[in-house]
Structures are given as C-alpha cells and as structure tokens.
N, C-alpha and C positions, 0 to 999 in steps of 0.2 A: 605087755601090760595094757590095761586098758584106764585113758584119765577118765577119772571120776571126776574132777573138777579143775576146770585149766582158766588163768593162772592160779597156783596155789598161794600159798605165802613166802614172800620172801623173810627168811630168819632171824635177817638181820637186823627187821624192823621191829622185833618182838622183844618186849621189854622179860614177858613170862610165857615161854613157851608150853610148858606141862598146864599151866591156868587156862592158858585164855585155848590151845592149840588141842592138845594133847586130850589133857581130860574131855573137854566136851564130845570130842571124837570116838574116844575109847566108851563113851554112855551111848553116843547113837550107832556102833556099830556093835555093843554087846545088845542089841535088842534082834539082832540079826544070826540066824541061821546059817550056816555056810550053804552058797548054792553052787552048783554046777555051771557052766557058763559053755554051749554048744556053738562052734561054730558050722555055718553052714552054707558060705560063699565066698566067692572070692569078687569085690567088685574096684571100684573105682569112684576118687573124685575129680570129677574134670578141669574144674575151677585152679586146680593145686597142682594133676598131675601126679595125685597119690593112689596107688594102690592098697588094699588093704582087706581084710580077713572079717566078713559078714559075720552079727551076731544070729540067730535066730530068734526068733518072734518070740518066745518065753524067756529068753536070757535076756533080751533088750527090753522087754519090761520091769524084769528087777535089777538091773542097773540102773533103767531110768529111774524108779521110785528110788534107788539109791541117792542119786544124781543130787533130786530134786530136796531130800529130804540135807544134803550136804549143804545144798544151792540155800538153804532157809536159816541151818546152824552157823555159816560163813559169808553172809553175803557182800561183804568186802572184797570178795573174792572175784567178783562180778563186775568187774570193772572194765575190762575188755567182751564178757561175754557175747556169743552169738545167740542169736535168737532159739537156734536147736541144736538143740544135743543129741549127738548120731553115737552110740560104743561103739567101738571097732579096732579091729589090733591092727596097725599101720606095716606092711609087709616092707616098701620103700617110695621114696617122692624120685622124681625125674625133672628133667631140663626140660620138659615139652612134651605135650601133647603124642606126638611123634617115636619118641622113644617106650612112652607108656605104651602107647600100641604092641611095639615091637614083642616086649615082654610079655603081656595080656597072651595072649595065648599059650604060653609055654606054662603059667601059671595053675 
C-alpha cells in the first residue's frame, strides 16, 4: 500500500464518521479516475534504514496531487506532518545502516 496521508484519524475521536470522514472522501475521490501506479526502483532511506519500492516520475505526480488535494479536505490530519511527501511501497526497515547494506544488493 502506499499512505496517502499519515497520521490518519484515529476512530475513536469521531463523534460521525460517514459525515465528517466518509462522505467528504467518497466526493474527492469520485472526481478521480482510477490510475496505474508504475514502479521503477528499488531505493533507500538512510535516516530510518528503510528500504522501499520507487514510484516513477508520472505515478508520483498523481499521488502527489492526490496527497495534496487529501492534505486540504483533512488538515487535522497534519499534525505530526513532514515537510515532503515522498509515495513509496515500504519493502522492510532494519536495525542499522549496516544490515540495510547487506540486503541492498540482493534486492
């Protein structure tokens, strides 16, 4: 899977989920097309130690408009957010540096 928006909601705090949650989601993603999603690498975050599965340069622009257009319907949601939003399907994280190496190649 790849987040579209991290953190989401937590459930518990919703007094109306289909209101406040549900519907507005089901209007901004009925405006949308289904699209293809290409991967086309295998890279790395150094920082974390994560491995993980590149989008390419047309699939990572309409997740990002996705992203963004999420980022504006929820922006409660943005409470921890990082400054950039990278898609990417997460293969596995590691103890170190060290072991990510080891795997990086056989990948």
């Amino acid at each position: 899977h790849i987040n579209l928006l991290l953190p989401f909601f937590d459930i518990t705090d919703c007094q109306d989920d289909q209101e406040n949650i549900l519907l507005p989601l089901r209007l901004l993603l009925s405006q949308y097309s289904s699209f293809s999603v290409e991967i086309n690498e295998i890279d790395s975050f150094i920082e974390n130690h994560i491995s993980f599965m590149k989008l390419n340069e047309q699939s990572t622009k309409y997740v990002k408009q996705l992203h963004e257009q999420l980022k504006q319907l929820f922006p409660q949601c943005l409470k921890n957010n990082r400054n950039s939003y990278n898609p990417h399907m997460t293969i596995a994280q590691f103890d170190n540096q060290e072991k990510l190496n080891e795997v990086k190649s056989s990948l």
